[in-house]
N, C-alpha and C positions, 0 to 999 in steps of 0.2 A: 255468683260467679262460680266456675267450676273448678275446681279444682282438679285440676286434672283431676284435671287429668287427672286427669290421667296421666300418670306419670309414668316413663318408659323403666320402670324399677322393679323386681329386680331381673333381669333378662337371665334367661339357665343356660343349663351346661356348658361352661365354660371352659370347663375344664377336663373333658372327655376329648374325645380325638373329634375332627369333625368330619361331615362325610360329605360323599361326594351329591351336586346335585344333578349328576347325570340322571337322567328315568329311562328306563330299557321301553315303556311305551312309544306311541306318538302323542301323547298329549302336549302343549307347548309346557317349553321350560320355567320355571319360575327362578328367578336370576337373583341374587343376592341384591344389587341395583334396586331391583323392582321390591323386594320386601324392603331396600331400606325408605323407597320412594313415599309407601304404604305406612312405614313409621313415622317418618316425620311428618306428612298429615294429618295421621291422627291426632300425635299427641300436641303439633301446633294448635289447632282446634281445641285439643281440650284446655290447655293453658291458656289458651286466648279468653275461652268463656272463664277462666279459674281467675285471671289477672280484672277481668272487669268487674267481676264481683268484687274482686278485693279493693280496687282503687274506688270503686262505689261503697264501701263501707266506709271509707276518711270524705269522701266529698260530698256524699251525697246522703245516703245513710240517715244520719243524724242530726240534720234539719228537717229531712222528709219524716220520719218515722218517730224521731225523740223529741221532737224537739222542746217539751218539759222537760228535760234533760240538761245539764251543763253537755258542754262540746265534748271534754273528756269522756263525762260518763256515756254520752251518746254514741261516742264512738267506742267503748268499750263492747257494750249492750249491742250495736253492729257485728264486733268482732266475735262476742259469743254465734252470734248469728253462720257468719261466717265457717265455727268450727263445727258444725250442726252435720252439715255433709259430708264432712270427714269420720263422724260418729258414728252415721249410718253406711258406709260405703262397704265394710264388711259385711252387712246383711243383705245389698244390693248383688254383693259377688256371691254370696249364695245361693241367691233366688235365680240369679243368672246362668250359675253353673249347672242349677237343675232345669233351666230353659233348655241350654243347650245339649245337654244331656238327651230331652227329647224331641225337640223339634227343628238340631241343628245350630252350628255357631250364625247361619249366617240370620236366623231368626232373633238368635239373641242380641247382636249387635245392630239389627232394626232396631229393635223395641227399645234397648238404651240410649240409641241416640236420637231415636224420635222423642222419647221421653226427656230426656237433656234439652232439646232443643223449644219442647213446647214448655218446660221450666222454668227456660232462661227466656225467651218469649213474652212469656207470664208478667215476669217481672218488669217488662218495659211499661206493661201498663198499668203498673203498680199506682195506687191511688194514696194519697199523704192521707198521715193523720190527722190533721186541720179537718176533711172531708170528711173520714168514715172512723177514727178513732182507732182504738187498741184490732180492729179488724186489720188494716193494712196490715201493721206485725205480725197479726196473727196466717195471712197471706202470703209473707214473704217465709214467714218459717216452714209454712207447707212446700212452697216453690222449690225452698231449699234443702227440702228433706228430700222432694221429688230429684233433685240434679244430685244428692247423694248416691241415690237406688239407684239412679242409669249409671252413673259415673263405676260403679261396683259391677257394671255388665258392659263397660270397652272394652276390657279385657278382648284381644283378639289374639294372641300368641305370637305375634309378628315378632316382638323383641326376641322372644325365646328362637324362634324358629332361627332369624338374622343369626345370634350367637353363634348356635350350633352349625350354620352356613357359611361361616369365616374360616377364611383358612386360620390356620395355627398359629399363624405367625403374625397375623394383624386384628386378634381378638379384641385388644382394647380399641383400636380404631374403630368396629362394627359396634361395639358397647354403646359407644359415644353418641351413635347415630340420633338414635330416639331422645337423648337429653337435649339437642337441640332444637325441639322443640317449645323449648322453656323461653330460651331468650326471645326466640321468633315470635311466640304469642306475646310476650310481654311488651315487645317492641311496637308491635301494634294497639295490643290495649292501651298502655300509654303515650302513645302517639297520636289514636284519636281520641284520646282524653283531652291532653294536652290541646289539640287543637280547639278542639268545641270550649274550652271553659278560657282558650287567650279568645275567641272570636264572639263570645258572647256576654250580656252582663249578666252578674251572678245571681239576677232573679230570673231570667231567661234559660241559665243553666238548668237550674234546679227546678224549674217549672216544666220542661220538656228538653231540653237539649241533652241530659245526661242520659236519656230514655237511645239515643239512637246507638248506644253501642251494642243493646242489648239487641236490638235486632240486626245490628251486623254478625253477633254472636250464632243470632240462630242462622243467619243465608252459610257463614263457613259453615257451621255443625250438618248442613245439604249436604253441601259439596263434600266434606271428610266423608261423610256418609257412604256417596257413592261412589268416591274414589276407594274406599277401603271395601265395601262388599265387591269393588266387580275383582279384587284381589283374593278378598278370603274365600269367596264361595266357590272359584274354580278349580277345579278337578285336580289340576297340580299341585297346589294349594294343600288341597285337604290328604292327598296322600301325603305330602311330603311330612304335614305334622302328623299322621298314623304312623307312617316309617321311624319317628323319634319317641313316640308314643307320648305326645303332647295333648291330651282328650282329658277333656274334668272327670274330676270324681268330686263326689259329695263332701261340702267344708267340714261338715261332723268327722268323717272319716280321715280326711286329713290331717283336723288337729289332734283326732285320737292317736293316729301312728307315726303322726313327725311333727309335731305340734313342738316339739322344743328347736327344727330346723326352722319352722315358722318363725320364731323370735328371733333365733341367731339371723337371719335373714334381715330383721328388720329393722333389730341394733346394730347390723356392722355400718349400715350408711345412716345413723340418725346422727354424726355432728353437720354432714350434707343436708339433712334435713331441716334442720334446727338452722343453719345459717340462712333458708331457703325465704324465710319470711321475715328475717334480719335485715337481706337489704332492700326487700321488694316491699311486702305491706307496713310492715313496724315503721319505719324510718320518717316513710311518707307523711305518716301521723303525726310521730314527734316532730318532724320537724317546720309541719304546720302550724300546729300547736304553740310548739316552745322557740323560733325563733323568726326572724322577716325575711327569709328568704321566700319568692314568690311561688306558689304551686307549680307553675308551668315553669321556673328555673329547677325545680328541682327534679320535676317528671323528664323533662330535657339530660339533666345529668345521669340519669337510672337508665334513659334510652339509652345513652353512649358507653353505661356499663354493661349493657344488656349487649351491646354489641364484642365487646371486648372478653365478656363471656362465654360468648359465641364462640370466639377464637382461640377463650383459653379450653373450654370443653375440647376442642380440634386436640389443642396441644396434649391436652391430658390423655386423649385415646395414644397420639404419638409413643409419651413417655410412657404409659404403660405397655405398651409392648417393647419397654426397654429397660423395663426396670419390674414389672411385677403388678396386679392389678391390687392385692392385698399391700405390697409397698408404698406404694402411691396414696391410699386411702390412708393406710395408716399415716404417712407423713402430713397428709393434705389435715387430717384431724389434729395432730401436733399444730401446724399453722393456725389451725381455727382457735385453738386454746390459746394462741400468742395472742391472734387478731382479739381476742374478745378482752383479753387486759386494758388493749387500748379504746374500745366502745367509751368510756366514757369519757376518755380525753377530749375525742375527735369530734362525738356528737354534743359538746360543751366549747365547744370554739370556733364556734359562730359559722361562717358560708363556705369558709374555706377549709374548715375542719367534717364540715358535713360531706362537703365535695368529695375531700381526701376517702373516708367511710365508707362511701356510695361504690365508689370506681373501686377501689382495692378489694370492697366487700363481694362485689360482682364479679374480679376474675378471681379472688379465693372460690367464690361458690362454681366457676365456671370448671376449675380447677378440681373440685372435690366431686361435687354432682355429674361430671360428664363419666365419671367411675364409680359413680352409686348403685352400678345396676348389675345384677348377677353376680355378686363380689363371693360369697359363701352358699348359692343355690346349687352347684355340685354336690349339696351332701344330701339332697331327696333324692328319692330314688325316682327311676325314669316315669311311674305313672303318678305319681303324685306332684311331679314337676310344677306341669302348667296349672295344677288349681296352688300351690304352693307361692309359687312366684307371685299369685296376685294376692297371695292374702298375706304374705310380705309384706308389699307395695302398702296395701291401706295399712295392716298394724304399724307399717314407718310411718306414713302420714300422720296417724293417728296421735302416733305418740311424741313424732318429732316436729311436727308443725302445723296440727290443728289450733291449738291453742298458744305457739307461738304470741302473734302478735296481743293476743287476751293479757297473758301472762306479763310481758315484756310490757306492754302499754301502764298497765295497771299499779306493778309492783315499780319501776322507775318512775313512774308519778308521784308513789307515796313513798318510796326510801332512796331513788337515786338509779342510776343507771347504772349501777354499779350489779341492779338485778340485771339486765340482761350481759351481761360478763358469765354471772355465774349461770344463767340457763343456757349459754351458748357450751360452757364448759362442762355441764351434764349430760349433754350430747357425744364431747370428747369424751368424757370418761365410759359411757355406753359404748361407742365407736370402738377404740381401744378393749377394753374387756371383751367385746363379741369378736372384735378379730383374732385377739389371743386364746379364747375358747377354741372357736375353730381352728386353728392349727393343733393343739393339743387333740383333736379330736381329727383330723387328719394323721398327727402321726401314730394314732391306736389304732386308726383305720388300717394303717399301712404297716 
């Protein structure tokens, strides 16, 4: 599964005046609408393929692939799997940025999501190891390395561009936009999880039923496809991100001359990240695992937070345009260090304490993540923006929720859940420190 996404993080210039998009041509307009339209396609898509990976690494995973394995360790061994993509997706945005460099964005963003799409594809006909042995593993690791390298060339600048096309006064609101693509993929992924595994028996699941989301993965990743090129390649389009000077340059060169804006970038939203596979993959697992509540009652409760997510992401863009985008995160990371005290009460007291986790953890994350993006990308400078923002996005990923649910599964097996408190709270102390950098470094700016 993909990973995002592609995740709509972190979108630039936020903090620049923004301009107008009238064009003194005839070419048609390109409307703020229409690139939000453009966002949230995309990044549904990628989340959708990101979320089916994940809930296939607790269900499916580790009876196909380990099954010399206890369930724990299989699902562990899955979950490395899982952060494999996340490893490579910075070298995927490299090779992307020098695609596009010469042969055009709209060539790079073929090649990523055809590649994505024949990845996730791949894996539907993934064959068990019963069949062919340590090969399937070794098939799905390739699969997964391949949906890394595209996933590091979606990059399409829309977020950035959105940003800088808001008026001033409703920045956070347009922020928001591309974050809603999280709960909308998830909702679906597990929705038709949830379906196929109440409608079938669990050898009929794991024998071919689990296999069809992976090809509903690839028909969305079409359609994102070419709902996003007939946007990016158009003539409006591409002037509009030359007029903000949104165009790659080389990841070397980036990290040579703002390589430390790169980090602060990727720590201000890592307690949003780190909560990110809190309530989505981790939970799933533990609470398969470790207690009787049914798969499909619990996939059932994650839809209804996914939905409420939705609504708090809304509300978050609201409040920050009322309070501050730097405010709001900072607070919102404050609550996550509260929420993570409680993780072990809640996920130790049975169906009703897991419920309580699930829902509050989804509209904290709705609450935090729908303002993870663009928070501190004003301190690159104008050309190095758009290759900046996305190598942000993966070193956040990377560090805030590749290895998530690895860490979390593993270390609460063997000392208590009292480890994921404190990796939720490594996140806050990141969050917090990189926001407090950057203002120190704004007021020497200024």
């Amino acid at each position: 599964m993909s990973s995002p996404a592609t995740a709509a993080y972190p979108a630039a210039g936020f903090e620049e005046s923004p301009e107008s998009l009238s064009r003194a041509d005839t070419h048609e307009e390109v409307t703020p609408s229409e690139i939000a339209v453009g966002v949230i396609i995309g990044r549904a898509s990628e989340y959708f393929d990101f979320f089916v990976f994940g809930i296939a690494c607790v269900l499916v995973f580790p009876s196909l692939l380990f099954p010399f394995l206890s369930r724990l360790d299989g699902t562990l061994m899955s979950f490395a799997l899982l952060a494999v993509a996340f490893v490579v997706r910075p070298v995927g945005t490299a090779v992307s940025m020098a695609i596009q460099r010469r042969w055009g964005r709209g060539t790079k963003l073929t090649i990523a999501l055809f590649l994505l799409g024949v990845c996730t594809v791949g894996m539907a006909f993934l064959p068990s190891y019963s069949s062919v042995g340590t090969a399937a593993i070794v098939a799905l690791l390739v699969l997964r390395i391949g949906q890394g390298l595209a996933l590091g060339g979606t990059w399409d600048g829309l977020p950035s561009l959105l940003a800088m096309s808001a008026p001033k006064h409703r920045r956070g609101w347009y922020a928001m936009i591309g974050q809603l693509g999280a709960p909308v993929g998830f909702v679906l992924a597990a929705g038709l999880f949830a379906y196929l595994y109440s409608s079938l028996s669990v050898e009929e699941f794991l024998a071919w039923g689990w296999r069809y989301p992976f090809f509903v993965a690839f028909a969305v990743n079409v359609v994102a496809l070419f709902a996003r090129l007939r946007l990016v390649v158009g003539q409006s389009y591409t002037e509009l991100l030359q007029e903000r000077e949104l165009q790659p340059v080389a990841v070397s060169r980036v990290m040579r001359e703002e390589g430390g804006n790169v980090l602060l970038g990727a720590f201000a939203a890592l307690a949003s990240f780190a909560l990110f596979h809190m309530v989505t993959v981790f939970p799933l697992s533990w609470i398969t695992m470790y207690s009787d509540q049914p798969i499909t009652e619990v996939l059932g409760v994650q839809i209804v937070g996914a939905f409420l997510a939705a609504g708090a992401i809304m509300v978050s863009g609201w409040l920050s345009d009322r309070v501050g985008r730097r405010t709001l995160l900072g607070s919102m990371a404050v609550l996550i260090g509260v929420f993570s005290l409680l993780v072990p009460w809640l996920l130790d007291a049975g169906t009703v304490g897991n419920n309580i986790f699930l829902i509050s953890g989804f509209v904290l994350l709705g609450l935090s993540y729908g303002q993870a993006s663009g928070t501190v990308t004003s301190n690159f400078s104008a050309r190095y923006r758009y290759t900046g923002a996305a190598l942000s996005t993966d070193i956040a990923w990377m560090i805030g929720a590749a290895f998530a649910p690895l860490v979390a599964l593993g270390l609460s097996a063997k000392f208590g859940l009292g480890a994921v408190t404190l990796y939720l709270l490594s996140g806050v102390v990141c969050t917090l420190g990189a926001l407090r950098i950057n203002r120190m470094v704004e007021q020497q700016r200024d």
